[in-house]
N, C-alpha and C positions, 0 to 999 in steps of 0.2 A: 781624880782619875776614876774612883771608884763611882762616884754618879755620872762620869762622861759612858764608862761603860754601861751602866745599868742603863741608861735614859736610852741610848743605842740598840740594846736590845729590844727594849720597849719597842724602837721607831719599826725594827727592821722584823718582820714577822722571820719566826724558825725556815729554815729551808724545808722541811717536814711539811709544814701547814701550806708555806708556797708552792708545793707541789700538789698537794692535794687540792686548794683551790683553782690550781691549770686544769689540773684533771678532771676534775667539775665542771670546768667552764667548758674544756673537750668535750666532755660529754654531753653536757645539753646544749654546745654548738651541734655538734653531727646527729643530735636528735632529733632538733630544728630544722635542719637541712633536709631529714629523713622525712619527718612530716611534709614540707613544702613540699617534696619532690612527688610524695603521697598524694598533697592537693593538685600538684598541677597534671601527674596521672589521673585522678580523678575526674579532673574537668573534661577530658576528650576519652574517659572509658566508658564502656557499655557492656549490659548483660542481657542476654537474649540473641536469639536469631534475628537479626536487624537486616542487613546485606542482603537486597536479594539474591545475590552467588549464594546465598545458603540457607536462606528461610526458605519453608513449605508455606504456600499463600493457603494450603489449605487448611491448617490448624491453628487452633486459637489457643492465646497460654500454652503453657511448658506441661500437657501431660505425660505422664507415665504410664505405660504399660506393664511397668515391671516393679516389682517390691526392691527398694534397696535392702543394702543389708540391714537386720533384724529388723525390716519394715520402720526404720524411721528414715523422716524426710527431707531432714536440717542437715545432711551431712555435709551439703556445699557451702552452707553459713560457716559451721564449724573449722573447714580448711581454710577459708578465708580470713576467719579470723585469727586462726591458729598461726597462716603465715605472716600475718602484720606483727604480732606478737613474737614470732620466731626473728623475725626481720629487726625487730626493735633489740631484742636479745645481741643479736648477731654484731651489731652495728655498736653497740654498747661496749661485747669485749673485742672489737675491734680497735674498737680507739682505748682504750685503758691500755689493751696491750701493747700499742703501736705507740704507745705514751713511755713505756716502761721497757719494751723492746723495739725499736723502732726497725724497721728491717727482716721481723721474726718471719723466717720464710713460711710458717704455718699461717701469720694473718696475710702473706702473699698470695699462700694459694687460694685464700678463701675470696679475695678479689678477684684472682683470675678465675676461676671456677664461678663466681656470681657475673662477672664479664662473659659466660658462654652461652648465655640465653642470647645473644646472638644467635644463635643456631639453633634454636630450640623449634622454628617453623618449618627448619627442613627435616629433623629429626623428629618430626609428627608426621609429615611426608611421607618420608622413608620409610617406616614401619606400620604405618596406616594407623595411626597413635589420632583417637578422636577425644574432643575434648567436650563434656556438658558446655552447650549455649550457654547456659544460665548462669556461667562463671565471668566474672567480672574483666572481662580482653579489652583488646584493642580494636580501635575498626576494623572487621573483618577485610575491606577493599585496601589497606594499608601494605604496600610492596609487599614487602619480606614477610613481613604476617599474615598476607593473604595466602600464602602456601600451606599452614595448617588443613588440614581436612573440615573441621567448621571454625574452629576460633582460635587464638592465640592468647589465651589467659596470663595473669598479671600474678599468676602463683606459684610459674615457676623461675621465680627469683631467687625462692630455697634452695637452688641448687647443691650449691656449696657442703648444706649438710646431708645431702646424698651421694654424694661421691666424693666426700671426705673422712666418712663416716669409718668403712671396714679399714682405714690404715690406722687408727690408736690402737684398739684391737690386736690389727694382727703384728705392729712393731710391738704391742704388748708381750703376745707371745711371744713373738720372736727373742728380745730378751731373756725369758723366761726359762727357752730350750736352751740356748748359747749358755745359762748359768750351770745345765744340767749335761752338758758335753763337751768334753776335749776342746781345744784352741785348732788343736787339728781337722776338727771335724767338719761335714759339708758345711753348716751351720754357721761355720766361723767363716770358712774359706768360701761362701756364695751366699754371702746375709743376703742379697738383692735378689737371687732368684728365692731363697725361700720366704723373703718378708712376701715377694707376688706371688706366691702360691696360698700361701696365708691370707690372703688378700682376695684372691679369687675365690677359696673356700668359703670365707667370710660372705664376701661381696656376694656369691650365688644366692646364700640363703639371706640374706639383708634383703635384696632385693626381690626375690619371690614374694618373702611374706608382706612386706611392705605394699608392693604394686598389685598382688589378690587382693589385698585388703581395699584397696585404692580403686583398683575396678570395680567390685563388688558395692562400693558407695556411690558407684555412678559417676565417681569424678571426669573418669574416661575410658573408654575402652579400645581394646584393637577388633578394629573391625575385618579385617580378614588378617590371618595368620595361617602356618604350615601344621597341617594336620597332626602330624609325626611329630611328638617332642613336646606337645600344647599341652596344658591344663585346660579343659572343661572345652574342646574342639566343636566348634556349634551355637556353644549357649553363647550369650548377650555377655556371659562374665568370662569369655575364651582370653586366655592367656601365652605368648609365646614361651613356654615354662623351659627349655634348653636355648632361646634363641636371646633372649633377653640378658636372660640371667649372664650368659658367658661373655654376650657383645658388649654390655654394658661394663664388665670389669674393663676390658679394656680401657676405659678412660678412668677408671678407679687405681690401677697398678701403676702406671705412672706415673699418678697425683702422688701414691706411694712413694713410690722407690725416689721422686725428686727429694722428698720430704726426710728422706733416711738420714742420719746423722751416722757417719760414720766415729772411728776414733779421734779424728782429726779436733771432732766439733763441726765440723761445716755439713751442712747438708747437700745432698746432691747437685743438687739444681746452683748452689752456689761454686762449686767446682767446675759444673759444666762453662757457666757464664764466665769465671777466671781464664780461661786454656782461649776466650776472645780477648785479645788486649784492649779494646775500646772500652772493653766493661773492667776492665780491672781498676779502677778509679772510681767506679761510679757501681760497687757491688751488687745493691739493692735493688738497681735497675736493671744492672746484667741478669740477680735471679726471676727477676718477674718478666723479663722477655723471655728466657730460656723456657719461665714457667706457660708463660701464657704461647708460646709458637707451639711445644710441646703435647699441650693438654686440646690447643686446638686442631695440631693438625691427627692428633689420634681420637677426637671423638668425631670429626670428619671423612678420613679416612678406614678408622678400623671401623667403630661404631655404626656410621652411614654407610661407607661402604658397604658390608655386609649384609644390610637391610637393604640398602639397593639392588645387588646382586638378587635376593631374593623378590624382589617388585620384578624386575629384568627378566626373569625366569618363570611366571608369574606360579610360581609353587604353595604362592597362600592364597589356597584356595577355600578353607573354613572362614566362611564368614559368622559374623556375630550375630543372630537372629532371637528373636526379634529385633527388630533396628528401635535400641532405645531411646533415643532422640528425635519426636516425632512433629515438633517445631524445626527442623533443620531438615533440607532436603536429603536423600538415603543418599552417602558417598562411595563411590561403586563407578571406579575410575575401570574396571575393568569385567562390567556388565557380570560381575558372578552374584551380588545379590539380586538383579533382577532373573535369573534363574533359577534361584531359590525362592520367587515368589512373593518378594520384598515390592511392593506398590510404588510407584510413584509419583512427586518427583525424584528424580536421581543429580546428584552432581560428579562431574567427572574430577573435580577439582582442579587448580591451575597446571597441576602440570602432567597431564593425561598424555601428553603426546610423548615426543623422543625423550623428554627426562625417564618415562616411566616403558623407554623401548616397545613404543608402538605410535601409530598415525593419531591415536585420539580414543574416544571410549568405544568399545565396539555397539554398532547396532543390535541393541538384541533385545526384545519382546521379553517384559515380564510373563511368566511361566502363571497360569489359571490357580496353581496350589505349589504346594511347599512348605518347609521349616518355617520361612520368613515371613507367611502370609498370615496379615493380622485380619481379625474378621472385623468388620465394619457394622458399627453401629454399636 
């Protein structure tokens, strides 16, 4: 009996080690899969102004008129390769933890939130969000990517950890207060309104210093934005500093408040998908549908919106001058850089007409001088 069992032990590996070798094998499957998907991305991506919709036939090579930040020139290497490396990270404790929590509504949002770059063409669009040519996109003639203002880069897939980022944070805090106040208190009795105020506080400044910084490398800029409320209103590095910062929580508080664990244990977003009988059997599904209708139709409607309403009205009128991208035609859907003196050619972008509430880009004559005029030669 005694060597039936030892030899048995021998044969049958610990449950211990059998899981750790799954989990191995998890992992450098979904690494592999991450690479292919890398290679076959690769084989139809492109850097530069290629498309005629948006190359200048007049200039040659990607130069610069303008110093990035502290005058170095690599900064677009560096995000590139910073986000294959964040991506490989991400992807990593994805599956460990979907290994050991299967279900965990935190690696649900992080799929649904890397599923929203869907949207990310219109939401360059909408806010006149320009991105360096020289980042590694997709064909610029490509549908839904051809609505970016020059290109539709392949960097922001990081989603996830930018608008998932101000809710540890601020459910940290949150925590924190609730230990230092009454059961009775706002604290206790409206955790959800104060985890999104938390969240918005957070989120406001996450995102300024982040996206200055992110301009200022050149990665992209807003090429017109609303005078009032802007950081640095004019220069090349203008920022919507009240318009961003607040629109963007919106898809940030949300992400939040689905993700809050009450006493119960369950998280929001699982509650919500419960109170569907179709989902009550199929949980996991029910949270990542509630997740993903939720987080899409608020970075659609609040986030775009808003920025549409502002295109509609046309109130951003500061444009970004010099036009740092001088491989890409100036985009100027609504003729205000060629009245600051910005040369030509111009693009009106694809969707210059009734998306952006008007007939098309207006006729208007580049102005002799200006902010925006570069002198030649």
């Amino acid at each position: 009996m005694a060597a039936t069992d030892l030899e048995s032990r021998i044969a049958t590996p610990p449950r211990d080690a059998t899981r750790a070798a799954g989990g191995w094998t998890g992992i450098l499957v979904a690494l592999a899969l991450f690479a292919a998907v890398v290679a076959l991305v690769g084989s139809f991506s492109r850097s530069g102004a290629v498309a005629s919709r948006i190359a200048n036939p007049n200039v040659k090579g990607a130069p610069r008129p303008l110093e990035p930040l502290f005058g170095f020139h690599h900064w677009i290497l560096l995000h590139q390769i910073g986000t294959v490396f964040m991506m490989i990270t991400l992807t990593t404790v994805v599956v460990v933890g979907w290994r050991r929590k299967p279900g965990n509504p935190v690696l649900l949002m992080v799929i649904v939130m890397t599923l929203l770059i869907w949207q990310d063409p219109i939401m360059n669009w909408a806010p006149y969000a320009v991105y360096n040519p020289q980042l590694r996109h997709w064909p610029e003639t490509w549908g839904l990517m051809s609505l970016s203002p020059t290109v539709e880069p392949f960097i922001v897939i990081g989603y996830a950890t930018f608008y998932m980022a101000p809710f540890f944070p601020g459910v940290w805090l949150l925590r924190r207060i609730q230990a230092r106040r009454p059961v009775e208190s706002f604290v206790w009795r409206h955790p959800l309104i104060t985890l999104s105020v938390l969240i918005l506080a957070i989120g406001v400044v996450f995102d300024a210093c982040l996206e200055i910084f992110l301009v200022r490398t050149q990665l992209y800029i807003y090429s017109q934005v609303i005078p009032f409320g802007s950081y640095a209103p004019g220069k090349w590095y203008q920022f919507p500093l009240i318009w961003e910062t607040v629109l963007v929580t919106t898809v940030m508080i949300p992400a939040g408040v689905l993700l809050y664990r009450d006493d119960t244990g369950k998280a929001q977003a699982e509650k919500l998908a419960h109170r569907v009988r179709g989902f009550r059997g199929r949980p996991v599904l029910g949270a990542f549908v509630v997740m993903f209708m939720v987080i899409n139709v608020a970075y659609f409607f609040a986030y775009g919106g808003g920025y549409a309403v502002i295109k509609w009205t046309k109130t951003a009128t500061s444009v970004a001058c010099p036009w740092p991208f001088p491989e890409a035609k100036v985009y100027d859907p609504n003729g205000f850089y060629a009245k600051k003196g910005a040369s030509e050619p111009y693009s009106p972008g694809i969707w210059a007409g009734w998306p952006s509430a008007q007939s098309g880009r207006p006729d208007v004559n580049a102005a002799s001088s200006g902010p925006c005029k570069v002198a030649s030669g």
